[in-house]
Phi, psi and omega in degrees: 000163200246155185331290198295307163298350165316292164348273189313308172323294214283342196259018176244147179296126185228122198237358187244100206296331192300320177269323186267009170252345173300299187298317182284009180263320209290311179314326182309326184249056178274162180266339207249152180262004161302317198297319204286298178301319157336281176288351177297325168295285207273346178279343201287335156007285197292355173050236196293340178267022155264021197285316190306352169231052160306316189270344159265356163289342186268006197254316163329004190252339170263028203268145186308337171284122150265026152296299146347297204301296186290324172320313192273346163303000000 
């Protein structure tokens, strides 16, 4: 995704787990480790219907930023 719509995804309440935890997973492997924590922040939101994306926030607990790291707890 280009910088600036990343930007936008992230800076809006995002509230529809069906549309929105596909597009924040996607964000999870982003090149910036901000981008990453950052949607990692908004699925933990999403509580139990984010259940459907465990395995990559759990693959984020080895990601080189710690920031990352804690963000995916």
């Amino acid at each position: 995704m280009k910088e600036a719509a990343t930007d936008a995804v992230l800076s809006l309440e995002l509230t529809n787990p069906d549309r929105h935890i596909p597009v924040l997973v996607l964000l999870t492997t982003s090149k910036k480790s901000a981008t990453r924590a950052a949607a990692l922040v908004k699925l933990a939101a999403f509580k139990s219907e984010a259940r459907v994306a465990l395995e990559p926030i759990a693959a984020r607990l080895r990601d080189e930023d710690a920031t990352v790291r804690i963000a995916s707890l």
